[in-house]
N, C-alpha and C positions, 0 to 999 in steps of 0.2 A: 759603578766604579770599575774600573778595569783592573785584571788582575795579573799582576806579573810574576814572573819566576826566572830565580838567576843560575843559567848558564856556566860554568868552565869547564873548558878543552883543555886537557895536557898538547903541547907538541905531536902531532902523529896519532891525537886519538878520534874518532869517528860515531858520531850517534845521530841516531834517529829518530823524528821527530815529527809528531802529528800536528799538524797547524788547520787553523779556523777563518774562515774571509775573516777582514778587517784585523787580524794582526799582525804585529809590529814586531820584529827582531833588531836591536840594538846593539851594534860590538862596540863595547866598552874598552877593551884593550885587546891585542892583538890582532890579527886574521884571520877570516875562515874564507873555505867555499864553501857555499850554498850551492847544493845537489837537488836538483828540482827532476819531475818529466819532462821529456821532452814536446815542443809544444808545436802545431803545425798553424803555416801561416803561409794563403796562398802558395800553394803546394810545396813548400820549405819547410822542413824539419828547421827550428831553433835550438839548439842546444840547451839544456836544462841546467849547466852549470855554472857560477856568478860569482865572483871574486868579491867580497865585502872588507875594507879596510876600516880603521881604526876613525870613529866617529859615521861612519856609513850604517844605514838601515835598510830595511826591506818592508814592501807591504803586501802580505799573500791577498791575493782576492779572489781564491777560490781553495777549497778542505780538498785538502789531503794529506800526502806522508812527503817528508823533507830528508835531506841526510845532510849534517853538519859536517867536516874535515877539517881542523885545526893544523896549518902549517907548523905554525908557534904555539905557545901558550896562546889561549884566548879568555878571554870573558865576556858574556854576553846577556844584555835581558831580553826576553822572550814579553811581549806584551797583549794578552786578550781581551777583546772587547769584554765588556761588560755581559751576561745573560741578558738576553730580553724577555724580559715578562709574557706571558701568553697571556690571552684572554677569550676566553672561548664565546666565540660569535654565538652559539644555536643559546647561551644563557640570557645575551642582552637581547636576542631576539623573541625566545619565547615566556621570560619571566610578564609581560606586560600582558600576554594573554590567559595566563597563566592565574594573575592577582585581579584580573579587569571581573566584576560578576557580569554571570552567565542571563 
């Protein structure tokens, strides 16, 4: 199940934000920028910064650090995948040799 966390910007206020591939930011009401790195794309820098209005979402698909900006008042949910389970390969590999007699 995926785990969300709710967002608000006052007018003019600014924060920082760790994001995870596969999440989802949602602006619920008002506007932000989204302040990204800048990204290079045959030899052009892209700009890292993205206007998001009111019903607009975003999808990171790659971890790192974000910075929100609040024009207006905003509000906003933040949405992360679900954990994935690990499962440690060298057990399902060597438990059968392991129980098999010698």
């Amino acid at each position: 199940m995926a785990i969300q966390h709710a967002i608000r910007l006052a007018a003019g206020q600014t924060v920082n934000l760790p994001v995870r591939p596969g999440a989802v930011l949602h602006v619920v009401h008002g506007r932000i920028a989204l302040l990204a790195a800048p990204q290079w794309l045959a030899e052009t820098m892209l700009p890292g910064e993205h206007p998001l209005r009111l019903g607009e979402h975003w999808l990171f698909e790659r971890e790192g650090c974000i910075t929100l900006r609040a024009d207006v008042g905003a509000q906003l949910v933040y949405q992360e995948p679900a954990p994935r389970r690990r499962r440690c390969w060298f057990v399902a590999f060597w438990r059968p040799h392991i129980i098999s007699p010698v």
